[in-house]
C-alpha positions as CSV (number, residue, x, y, z in Angstrom):
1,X,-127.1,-26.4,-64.4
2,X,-126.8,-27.6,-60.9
3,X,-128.0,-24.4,-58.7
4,X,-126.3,-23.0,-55.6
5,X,-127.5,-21.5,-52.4
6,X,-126.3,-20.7,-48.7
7,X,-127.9,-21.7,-45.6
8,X,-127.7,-21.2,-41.9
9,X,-129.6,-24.0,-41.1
10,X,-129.2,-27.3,-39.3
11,X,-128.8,-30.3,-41.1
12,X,-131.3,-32.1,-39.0
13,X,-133.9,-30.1,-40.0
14,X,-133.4,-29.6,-43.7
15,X,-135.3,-31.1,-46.4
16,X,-133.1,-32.7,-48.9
17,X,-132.3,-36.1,-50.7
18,X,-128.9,-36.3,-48.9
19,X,-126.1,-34.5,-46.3
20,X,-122.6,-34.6,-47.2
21,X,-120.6,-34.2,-44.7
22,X,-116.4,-34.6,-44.5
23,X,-114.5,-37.0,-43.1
24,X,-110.5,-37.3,-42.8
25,X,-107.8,-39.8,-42.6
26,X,-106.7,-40.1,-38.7
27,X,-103.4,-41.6,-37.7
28,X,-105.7,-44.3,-36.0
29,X,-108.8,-44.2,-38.4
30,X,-111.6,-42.0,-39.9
31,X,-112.2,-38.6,-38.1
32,X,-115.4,-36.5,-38.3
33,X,-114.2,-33.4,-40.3
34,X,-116.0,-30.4,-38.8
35,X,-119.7,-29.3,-40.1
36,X,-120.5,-32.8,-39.1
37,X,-121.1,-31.8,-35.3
38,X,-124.9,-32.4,-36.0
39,X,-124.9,-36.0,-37.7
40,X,-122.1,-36.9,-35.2
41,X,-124.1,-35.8,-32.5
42,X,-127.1,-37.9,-33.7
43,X,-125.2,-41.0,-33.6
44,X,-124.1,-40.3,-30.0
45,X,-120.6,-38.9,-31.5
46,X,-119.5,-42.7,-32.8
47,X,-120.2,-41.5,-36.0
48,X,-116.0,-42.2,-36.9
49,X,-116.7,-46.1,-35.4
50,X,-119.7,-46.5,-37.8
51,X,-117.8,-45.1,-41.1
52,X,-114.7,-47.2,-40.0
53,X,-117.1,-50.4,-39.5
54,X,-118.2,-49.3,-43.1
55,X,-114.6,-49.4,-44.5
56,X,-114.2,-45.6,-44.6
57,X,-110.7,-44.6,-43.7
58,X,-110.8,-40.8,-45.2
59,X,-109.3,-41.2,-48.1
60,X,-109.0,-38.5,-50.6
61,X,-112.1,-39.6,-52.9
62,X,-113.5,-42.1,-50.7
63,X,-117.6,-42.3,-50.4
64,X,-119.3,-43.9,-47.9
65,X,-123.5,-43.9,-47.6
66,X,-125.5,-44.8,-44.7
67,X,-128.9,-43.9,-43.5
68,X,-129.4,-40.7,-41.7
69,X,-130.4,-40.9,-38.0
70,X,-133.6,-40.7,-36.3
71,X,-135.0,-37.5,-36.8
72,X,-133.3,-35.9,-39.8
73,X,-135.5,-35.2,-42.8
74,X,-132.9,-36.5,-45.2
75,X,-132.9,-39.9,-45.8
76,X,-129.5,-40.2,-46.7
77,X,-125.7,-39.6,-44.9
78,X,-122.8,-39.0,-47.8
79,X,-118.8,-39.1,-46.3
80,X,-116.7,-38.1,-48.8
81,X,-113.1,-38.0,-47.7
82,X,-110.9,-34.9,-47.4
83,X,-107.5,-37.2,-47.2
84,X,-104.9,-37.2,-44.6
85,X,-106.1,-35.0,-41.1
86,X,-104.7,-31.3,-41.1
87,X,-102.2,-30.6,-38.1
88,X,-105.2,-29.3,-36.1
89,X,-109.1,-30.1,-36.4
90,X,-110.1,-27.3,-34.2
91,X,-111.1,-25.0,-37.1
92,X,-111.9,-25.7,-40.8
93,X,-109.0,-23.5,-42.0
94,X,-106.9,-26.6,-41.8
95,X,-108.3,-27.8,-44.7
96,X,-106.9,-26.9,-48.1
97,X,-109.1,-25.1,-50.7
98,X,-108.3,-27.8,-53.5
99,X,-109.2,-30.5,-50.7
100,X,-112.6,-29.1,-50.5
101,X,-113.5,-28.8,-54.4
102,X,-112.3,-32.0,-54.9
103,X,-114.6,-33.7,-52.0
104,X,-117.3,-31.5,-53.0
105,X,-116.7,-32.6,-56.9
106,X,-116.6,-36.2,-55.8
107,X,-120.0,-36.0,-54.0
108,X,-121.6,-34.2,-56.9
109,X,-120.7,-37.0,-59.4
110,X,-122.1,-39.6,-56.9
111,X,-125.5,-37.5,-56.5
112,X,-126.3,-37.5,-59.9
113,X,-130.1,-38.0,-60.3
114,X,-130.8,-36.2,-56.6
115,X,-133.1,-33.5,-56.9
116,X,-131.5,-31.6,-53.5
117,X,-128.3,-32.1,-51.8
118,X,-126.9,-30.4,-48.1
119,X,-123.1,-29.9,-48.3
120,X,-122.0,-30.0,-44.1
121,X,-118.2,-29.5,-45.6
122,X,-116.2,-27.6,-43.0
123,X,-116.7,-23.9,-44.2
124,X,-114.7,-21.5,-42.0
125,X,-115.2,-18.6,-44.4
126,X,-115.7,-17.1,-48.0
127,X,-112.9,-19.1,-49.3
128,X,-113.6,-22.3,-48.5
129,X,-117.5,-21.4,-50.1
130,X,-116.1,-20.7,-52.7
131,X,-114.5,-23.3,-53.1
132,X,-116.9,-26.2,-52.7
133,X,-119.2,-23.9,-54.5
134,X,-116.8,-24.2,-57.8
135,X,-116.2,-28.2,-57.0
136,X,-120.1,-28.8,-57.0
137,X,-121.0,-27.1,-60.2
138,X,-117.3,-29.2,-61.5
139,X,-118.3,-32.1,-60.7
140,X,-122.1,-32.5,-61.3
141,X,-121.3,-31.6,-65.0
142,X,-122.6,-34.0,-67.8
143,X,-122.0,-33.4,-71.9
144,X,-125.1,-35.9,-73.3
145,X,-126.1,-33.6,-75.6
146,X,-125.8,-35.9,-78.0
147,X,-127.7,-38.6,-76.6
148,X,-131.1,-40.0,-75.6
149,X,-131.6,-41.4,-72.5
150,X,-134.7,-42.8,-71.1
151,X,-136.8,-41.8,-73.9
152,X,-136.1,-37.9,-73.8
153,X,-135.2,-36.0,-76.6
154,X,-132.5,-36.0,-78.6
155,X,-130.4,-32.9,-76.7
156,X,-131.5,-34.0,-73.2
157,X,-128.5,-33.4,-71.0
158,X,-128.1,-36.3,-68.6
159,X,-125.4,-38.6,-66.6
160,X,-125.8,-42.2,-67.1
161,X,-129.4,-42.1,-67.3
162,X,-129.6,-39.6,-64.7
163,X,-130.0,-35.4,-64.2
164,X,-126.9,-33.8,-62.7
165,X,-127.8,-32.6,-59.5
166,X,-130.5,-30.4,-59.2
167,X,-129.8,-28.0,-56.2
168,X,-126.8,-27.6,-53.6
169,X,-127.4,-25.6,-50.4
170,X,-124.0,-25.1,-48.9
171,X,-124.1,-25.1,-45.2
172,X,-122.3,-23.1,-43.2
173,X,-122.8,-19.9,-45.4
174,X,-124.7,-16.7,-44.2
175,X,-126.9,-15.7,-47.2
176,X,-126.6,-12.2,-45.7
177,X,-123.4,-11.8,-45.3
178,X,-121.6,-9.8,-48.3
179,X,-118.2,-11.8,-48.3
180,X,-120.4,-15.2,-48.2
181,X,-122.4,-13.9,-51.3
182,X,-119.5,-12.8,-53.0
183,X,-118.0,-15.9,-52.9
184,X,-121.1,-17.7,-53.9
185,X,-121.2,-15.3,-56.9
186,X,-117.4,-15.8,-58.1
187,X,-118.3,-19.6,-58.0
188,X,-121.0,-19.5,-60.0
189,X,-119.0,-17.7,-62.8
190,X,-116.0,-19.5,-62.6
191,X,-117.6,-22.6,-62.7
192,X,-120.6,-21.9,-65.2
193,X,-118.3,-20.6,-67.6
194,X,-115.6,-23.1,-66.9
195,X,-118.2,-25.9,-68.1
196,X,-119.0,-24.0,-71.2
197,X,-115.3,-24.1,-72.1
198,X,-116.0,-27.8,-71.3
199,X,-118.8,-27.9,-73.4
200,X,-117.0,-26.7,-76.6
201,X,-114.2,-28.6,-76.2
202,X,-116.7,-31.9,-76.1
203,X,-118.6,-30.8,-78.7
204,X,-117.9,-33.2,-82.2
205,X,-116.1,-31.4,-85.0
206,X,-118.8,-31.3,-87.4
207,X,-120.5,-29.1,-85.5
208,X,-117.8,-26.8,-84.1
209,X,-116.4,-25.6,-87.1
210,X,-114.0,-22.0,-86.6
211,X,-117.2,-20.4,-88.5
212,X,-119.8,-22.0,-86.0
213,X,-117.4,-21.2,-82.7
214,X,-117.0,-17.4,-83.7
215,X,-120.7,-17.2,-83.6
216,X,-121.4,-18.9,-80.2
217,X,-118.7,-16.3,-79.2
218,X,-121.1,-13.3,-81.0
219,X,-123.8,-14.4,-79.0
220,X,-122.3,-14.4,-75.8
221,X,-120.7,-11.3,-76.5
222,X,-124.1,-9.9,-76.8
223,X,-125.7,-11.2,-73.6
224,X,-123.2,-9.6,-71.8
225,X,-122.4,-6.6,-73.5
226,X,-119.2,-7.5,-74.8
227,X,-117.1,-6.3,-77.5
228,X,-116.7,-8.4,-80.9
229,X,-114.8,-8.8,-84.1
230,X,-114.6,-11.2,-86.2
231,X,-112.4,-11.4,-89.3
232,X,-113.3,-13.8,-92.2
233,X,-111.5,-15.7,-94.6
234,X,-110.9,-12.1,-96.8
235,X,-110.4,-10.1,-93.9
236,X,-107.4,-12.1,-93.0
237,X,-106.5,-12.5,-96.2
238,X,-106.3,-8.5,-97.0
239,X,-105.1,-8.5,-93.4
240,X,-102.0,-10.4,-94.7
241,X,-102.6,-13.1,-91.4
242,X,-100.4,-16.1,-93.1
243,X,-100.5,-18.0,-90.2
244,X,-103.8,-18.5,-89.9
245,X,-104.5,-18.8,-93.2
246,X,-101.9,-21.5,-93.9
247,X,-102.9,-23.7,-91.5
248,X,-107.1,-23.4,-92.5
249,X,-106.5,-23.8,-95.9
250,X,-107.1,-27.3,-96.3
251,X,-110.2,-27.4,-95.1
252,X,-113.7,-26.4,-96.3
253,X,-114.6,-24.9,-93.0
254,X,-112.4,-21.4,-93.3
255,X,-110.7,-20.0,-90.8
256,X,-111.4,-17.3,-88.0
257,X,-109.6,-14.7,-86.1
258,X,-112.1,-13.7,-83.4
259,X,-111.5,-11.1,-81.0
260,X,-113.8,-10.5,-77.6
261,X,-112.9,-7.6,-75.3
262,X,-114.1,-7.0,-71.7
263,X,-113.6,-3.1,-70.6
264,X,-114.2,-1.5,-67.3
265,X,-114.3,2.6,-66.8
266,X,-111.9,2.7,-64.1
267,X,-109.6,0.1,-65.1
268,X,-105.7,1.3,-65.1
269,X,-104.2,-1.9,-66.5
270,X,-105.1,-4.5,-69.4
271,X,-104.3,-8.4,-70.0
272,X,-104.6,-9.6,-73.4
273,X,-105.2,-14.0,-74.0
274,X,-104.6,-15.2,-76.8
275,X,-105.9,-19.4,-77.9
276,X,-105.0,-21.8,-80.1
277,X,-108.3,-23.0,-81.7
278,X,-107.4,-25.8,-83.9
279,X,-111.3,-27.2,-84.1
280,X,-109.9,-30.3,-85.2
281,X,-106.3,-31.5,-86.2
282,X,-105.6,-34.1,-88.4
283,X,-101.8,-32.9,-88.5
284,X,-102.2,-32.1,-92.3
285,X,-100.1,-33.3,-94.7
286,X,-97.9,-34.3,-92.2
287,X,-100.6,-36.6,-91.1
288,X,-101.1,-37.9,-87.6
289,X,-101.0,-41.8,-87.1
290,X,-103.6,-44.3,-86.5
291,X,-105.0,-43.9,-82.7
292,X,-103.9,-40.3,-82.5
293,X,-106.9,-38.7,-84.2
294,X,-110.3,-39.7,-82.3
295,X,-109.8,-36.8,-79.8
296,X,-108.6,-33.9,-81.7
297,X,-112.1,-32.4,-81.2
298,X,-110.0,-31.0,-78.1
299,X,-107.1,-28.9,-80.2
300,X,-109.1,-25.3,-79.4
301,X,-109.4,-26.6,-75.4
302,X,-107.0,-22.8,-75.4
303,X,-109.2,-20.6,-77.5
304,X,-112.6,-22.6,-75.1
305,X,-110.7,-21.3,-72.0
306,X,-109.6,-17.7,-73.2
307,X,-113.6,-16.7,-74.1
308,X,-114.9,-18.9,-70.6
309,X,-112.1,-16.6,-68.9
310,X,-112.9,-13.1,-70.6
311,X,-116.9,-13.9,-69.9
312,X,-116.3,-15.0,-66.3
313,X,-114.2,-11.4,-66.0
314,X,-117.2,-9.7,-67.1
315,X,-119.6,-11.6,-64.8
316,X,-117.4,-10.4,-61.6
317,X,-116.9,-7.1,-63.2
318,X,-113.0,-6.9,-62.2
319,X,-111.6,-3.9,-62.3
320,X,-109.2,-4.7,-65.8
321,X,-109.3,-4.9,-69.4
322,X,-109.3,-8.0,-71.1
323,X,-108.8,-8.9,-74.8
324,X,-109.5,-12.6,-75.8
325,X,-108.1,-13.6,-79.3
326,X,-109.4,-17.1,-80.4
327,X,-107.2,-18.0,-83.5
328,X,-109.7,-20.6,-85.2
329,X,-108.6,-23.0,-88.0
330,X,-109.3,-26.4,-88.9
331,X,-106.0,-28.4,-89.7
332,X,-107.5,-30.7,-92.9
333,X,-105.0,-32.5,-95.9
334,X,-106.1,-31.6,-99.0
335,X,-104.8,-30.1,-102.7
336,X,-105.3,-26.9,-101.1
337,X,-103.2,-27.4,-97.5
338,X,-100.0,-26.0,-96.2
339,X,-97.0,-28.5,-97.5
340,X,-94.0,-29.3,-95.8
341,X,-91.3,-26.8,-97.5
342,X,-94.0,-24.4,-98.0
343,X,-93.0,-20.8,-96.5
344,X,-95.8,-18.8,-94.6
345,X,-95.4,-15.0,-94.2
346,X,-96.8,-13.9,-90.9
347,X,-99.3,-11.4,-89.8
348,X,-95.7,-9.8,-88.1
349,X,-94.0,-9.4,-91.8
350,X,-91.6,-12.7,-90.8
351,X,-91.6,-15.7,-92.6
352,X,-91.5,-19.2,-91.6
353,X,-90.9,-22.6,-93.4
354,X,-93.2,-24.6,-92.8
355,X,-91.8,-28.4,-92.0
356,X,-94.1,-29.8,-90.2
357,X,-97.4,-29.2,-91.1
358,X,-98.8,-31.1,-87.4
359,X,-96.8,-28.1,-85.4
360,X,-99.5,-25.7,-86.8
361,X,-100.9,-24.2,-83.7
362,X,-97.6,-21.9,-83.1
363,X,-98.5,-20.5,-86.5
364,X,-101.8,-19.8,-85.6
365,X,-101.2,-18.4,-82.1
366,X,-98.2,-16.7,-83.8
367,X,-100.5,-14.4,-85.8
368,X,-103.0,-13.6,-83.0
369,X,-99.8,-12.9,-80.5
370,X,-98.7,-10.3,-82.9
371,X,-102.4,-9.0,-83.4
372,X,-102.5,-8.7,-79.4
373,X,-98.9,-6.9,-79.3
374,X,-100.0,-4.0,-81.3
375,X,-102.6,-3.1,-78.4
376,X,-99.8,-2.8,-76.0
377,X,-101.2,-4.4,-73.4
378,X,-99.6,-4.9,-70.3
379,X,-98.6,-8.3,-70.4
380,X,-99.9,-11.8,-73.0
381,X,-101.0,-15.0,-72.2
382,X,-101.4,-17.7,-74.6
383,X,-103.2,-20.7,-73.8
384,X,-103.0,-23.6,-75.8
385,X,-103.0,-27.5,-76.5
386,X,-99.0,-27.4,-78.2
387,X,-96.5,-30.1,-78.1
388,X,-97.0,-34.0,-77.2
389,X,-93.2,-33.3,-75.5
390,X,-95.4,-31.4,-72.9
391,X,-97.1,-34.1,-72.1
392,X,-93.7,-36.5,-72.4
393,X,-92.4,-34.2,-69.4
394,X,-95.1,-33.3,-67.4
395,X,-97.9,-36.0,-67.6
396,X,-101.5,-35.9,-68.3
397,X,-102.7,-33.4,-64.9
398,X,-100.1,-30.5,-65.5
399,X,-99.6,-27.4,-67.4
400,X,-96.4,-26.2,-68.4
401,X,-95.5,-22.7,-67.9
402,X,-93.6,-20.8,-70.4
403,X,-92.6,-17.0,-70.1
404,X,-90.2,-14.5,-71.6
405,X,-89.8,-13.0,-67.8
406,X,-88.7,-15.2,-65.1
407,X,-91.1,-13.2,-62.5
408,X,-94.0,-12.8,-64.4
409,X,-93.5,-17.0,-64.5
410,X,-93.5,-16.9,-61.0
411,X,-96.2,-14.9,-60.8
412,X,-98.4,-17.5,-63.6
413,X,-97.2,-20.4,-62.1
414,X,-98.1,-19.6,-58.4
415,X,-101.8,-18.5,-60.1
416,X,-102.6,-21.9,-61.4
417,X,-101.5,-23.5,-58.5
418,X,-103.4,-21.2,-56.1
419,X,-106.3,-21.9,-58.1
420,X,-106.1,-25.8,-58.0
421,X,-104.5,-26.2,-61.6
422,X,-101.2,-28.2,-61.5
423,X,-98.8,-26.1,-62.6
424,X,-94.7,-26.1,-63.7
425,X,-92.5,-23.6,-64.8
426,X,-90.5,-24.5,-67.4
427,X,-87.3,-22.9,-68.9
428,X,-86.4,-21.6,-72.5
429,X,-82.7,-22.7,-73.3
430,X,-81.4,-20.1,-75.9
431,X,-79.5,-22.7,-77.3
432,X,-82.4,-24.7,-78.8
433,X,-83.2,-21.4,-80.8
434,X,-80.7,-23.0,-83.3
435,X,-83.2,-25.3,-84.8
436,X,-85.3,-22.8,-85.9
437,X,-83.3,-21.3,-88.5
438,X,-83.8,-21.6,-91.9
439,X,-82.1,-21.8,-95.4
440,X,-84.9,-19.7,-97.1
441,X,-86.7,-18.2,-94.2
442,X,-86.9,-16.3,-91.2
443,X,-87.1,-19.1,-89.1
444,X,-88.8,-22.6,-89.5
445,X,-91.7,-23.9,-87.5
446,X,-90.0,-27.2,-85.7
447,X,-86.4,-27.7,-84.7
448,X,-84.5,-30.5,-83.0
449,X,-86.7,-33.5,-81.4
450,X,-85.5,-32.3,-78.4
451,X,-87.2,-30.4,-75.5
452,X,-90.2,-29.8,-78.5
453,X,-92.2,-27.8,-75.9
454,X,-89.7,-25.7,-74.7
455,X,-88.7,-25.2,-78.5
456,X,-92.3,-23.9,-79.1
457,X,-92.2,-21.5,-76.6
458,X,-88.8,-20.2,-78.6
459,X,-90.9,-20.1,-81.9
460,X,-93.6,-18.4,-80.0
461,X,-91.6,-15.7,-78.3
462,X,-90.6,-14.0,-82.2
463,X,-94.0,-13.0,-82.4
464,X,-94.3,-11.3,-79.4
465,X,-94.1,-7.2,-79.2
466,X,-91.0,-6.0,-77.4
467,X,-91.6,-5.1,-73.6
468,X,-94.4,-7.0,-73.1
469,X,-94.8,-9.3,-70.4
470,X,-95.7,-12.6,-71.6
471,X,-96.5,-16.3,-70.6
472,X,-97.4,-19.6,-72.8
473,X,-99.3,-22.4,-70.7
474,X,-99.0,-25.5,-72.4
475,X,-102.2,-27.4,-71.8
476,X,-101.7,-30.5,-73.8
477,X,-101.8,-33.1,-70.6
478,X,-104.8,-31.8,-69.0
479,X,-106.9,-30.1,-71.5
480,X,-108.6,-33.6,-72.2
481,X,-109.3,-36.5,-69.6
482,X,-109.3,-39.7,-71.8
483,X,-109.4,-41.7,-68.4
484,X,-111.8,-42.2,-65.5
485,X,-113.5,-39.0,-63.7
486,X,-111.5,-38.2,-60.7
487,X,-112.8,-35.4,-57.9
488,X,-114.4,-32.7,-59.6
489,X,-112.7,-34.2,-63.2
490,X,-115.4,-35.3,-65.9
491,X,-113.9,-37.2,-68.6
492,X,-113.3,-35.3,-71.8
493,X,-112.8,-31.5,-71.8
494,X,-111.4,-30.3,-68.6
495,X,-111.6,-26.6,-69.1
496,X,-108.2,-26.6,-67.6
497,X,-106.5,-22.5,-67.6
498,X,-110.2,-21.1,-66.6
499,X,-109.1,-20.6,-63.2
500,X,-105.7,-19.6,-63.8
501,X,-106.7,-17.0,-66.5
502,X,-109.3,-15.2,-64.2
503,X,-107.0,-15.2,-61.4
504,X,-104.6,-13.5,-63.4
505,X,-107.2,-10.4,-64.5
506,X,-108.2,-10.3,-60.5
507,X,-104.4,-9.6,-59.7
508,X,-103.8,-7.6,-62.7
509,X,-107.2,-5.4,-61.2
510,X,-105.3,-5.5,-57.9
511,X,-101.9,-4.6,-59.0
512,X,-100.1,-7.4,-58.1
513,X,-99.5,-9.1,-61.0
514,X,-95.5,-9.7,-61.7
């Protein structure tokens, strides 16, 4: 893990393998973003001729090396571009928070094998810390775990060949100062635990079965003195969790319904997430085709973000309670699997025909939403990885928003975007409710082909207690990145709803959540 520190030094003077400093896109070229003063300085403030002779222009992404001046200890200059120049560049506060991650993401990737980096970003405060803080432990990550490159062990982690970075000291921040240590702290939790949602989502099915997940979640439950229950194959059985059950029994790895709470004494208010964890999908009987199998390793990417999120609440020690429920089940065909026509009763006493046995993460989720109901928290999240239509609507980057209150919506919707997670709210047309109904059952668990996603979040909605606030993000687009890495983007899991999730318990903790 790449580590993180604040210094008030001058770049001039530090010892390191590189500076990386900003630059921005000028209506008549590259502009020296500020943090730079010192590097500009050195070249006799032409630094933005010498970039532009390079080819920079400040594009968002763009990476320009050159040798460092006379006189620095660093050998090496890194430009990464922060995009188009804000209104003013009199004060770093013109630059977005999401700009910054992303350069600072971008720069990580491209230091990969550098033992010691100097980020001259412009920093005007905790926030924008923070933020490139969180974008260099984004992008430096690297799942290799698997691999063995240049004749380490098998479990060596490395990126193409080379360590992640080894060390970032963020320039600018007062290592003193309790707001700059603050934010230093909230990145490191954010972003360590955001790459362990990464890291499950990456890992290969054989070894992430529901059995194998619930225990990583044990263990971390036990470092940091977290509350856990597991329930087993009879305990949700005796339980009477159809749901669940249905969709795990075709495979030989038996399902799980984990539950991790976070609890603090003077806490007034409590969130409850609930995630799909669906450790891999064939679709079941209702098999998926050819070419749409190879990544459903990434079908629990909702249950990877609920425990990251719930861990990272505990690490800041916000002043909430937070329930995770990870509803675990491996979607297999076999003689013993959930058949189309086949009805489920529910954990809620409802029943639902099964008629599709691919849509099986609403039945999942629907048992653990009812499980999370009778706590009565204040409001419900659910997090998961639902309906290709998602993905037909929004793309591959955003996360569809779902919610049975059109403020508490809002209130989601401006929380992912806040946090740099692409976001849109998305309605719930009554009339699609139609096409659940059934001839034999409560309800069945796919309707018209129409609006799918928005249908899901209908189904979804059933299982929810009355009066509770409550939100479904759709994370099928950008749970997985099956293209290049972008900014502070690896390619595979994402550990998209990390952010969003733990900026919902800090406003829940501040009482100004919906």
């Amino acid at each position: 893990m790449t580590a993180l520190t604040l210094s008030t030094a001058a770049a001039p003077g530090l010892r390191a393998d590189a500076i990386v400093i900003g630059v921005a896109k000028g209506a008549k070229g590259p502009v020296v973003a500020p943090g730079a003063e010192a590097v500009d300085k050195a070249y006799d403030g032409s630094l933005a001729g010498v970039l532009e002779t390079l080819g920079a222009s400040g594009a968002e992404g763009e990476l320009t090396k050159l040798p460092a001046p006379a006189g620095f200890k660093a050998p090496l200059v890194v430009a990464v571009g922060l995009g188009a120049e804000p209104d003013t560049m009199d004060a770093a506060a013109g630059f977005d928070a999401e700009v910054l991650r992303k350069a600072a993401g971008t720069a990580a990737r491209a230091l990969a094998g550098v033992k010691k980096a100097a980020l001259a970003l412009p920093v005007d405060g905790p926030g924008a810390l923070e933020a490139i803080g969180e974008g260099v432990l984004l992008g430096a990550y690297s799942f290799d775990s698997y691999k063995e490159s240049n004749g380490k062990a098998k479990g060596a982690r490395a990126k193409n060949g080379k360590a992640p970075l080894g060390e970032a000291v963020l320039l600018g921040g007062k290592p003193r100062d309790a707001a700059h240590k603050g934010a230093l702290t909230r990145a490191l939790a954010v972003g360590e635990e955001l790459n362990r949602a990464r890291d499950l989502v990456n890992t290969p099915p054989n070894d992430l079965t529901p059995a194998s997940f619930a225990g990583i979640v044990q263990a971390a439950a036990k470092e940091h003195g977290l509350k856990v229950q597991v329930l087993d194959e009879k305990a949700l059985t005796k339980g009477g969790y159809g749901g669940i059950l249905g969709v795990g029994g075709g495979s030989a790895a038996a399902p799980r319904l984990v539950k991790i709470a976070y609890t603090h004494p003077k806490a007034e208010r409590s969130l409850a997430f609930v995630g799909k964890g669906i450790t891999y999908d064939s679709g079941g009987i209702s098999l998926k085709p050819a070419g749409h199998n190879e990544t459903m390793k990434c079908d629990m990417a909702g249950a990877a973000a609920v425990f990251a999120a719930v861990v990272a609440a505990a690490r800041l020690g916000l002043e909430a309670n937070v329930t995770g429920w990870l509803a675990l089940a491996e979607n297999m065909p076999s003689g013993s699997a959930v058949r189309p026509g086949d009805v489920l009763r529910m954990y809620s006493g409802k029943t639902v025909e099964v008629l599709n046995t691919d849509a099986e993460g609403r039945l999942v989720l629907a048992d653990a939403l009812w499980a999370a109901s009778q706590e009565a928290p204040d409001a419900i999240v659910d997090v998961a990885t639902l309906t290709g239509a998602m993905m037909v609507a929004l793309g591959s980057r955003t996360l569809g928003v779902i919610a049975n209150d059109d403020a508490f919506r809002t209130a989601v919707y401006e929380a992912a975007e806040e946090t740099g997670e692409p976001a849109w709210p998305m309605p719930m047309p009554e009339h699609l409710a139609k096409g659940l109904e059934s001839q034999v059952a409560d309800m069945t668990n796919v309707g018209e082909r129409w609006g799918g996603g928005l249908l899901a979040g209908l189904f979804l909605r059933e299982f929810v207690g009355e009066g509770i606030a409550w939100a479904h993000l759709d994370i099928a687009g950008p749970a997985f990145n099956e293209g290049a890495a972008f900014g502070y983007t690896p390619k595979g899991g994402t550990g998209t709803a990390v952010r969003t999730l733990v900026r919902l318990v800090e406003l829940t903790a501040a009482g100004e959540l919906g």
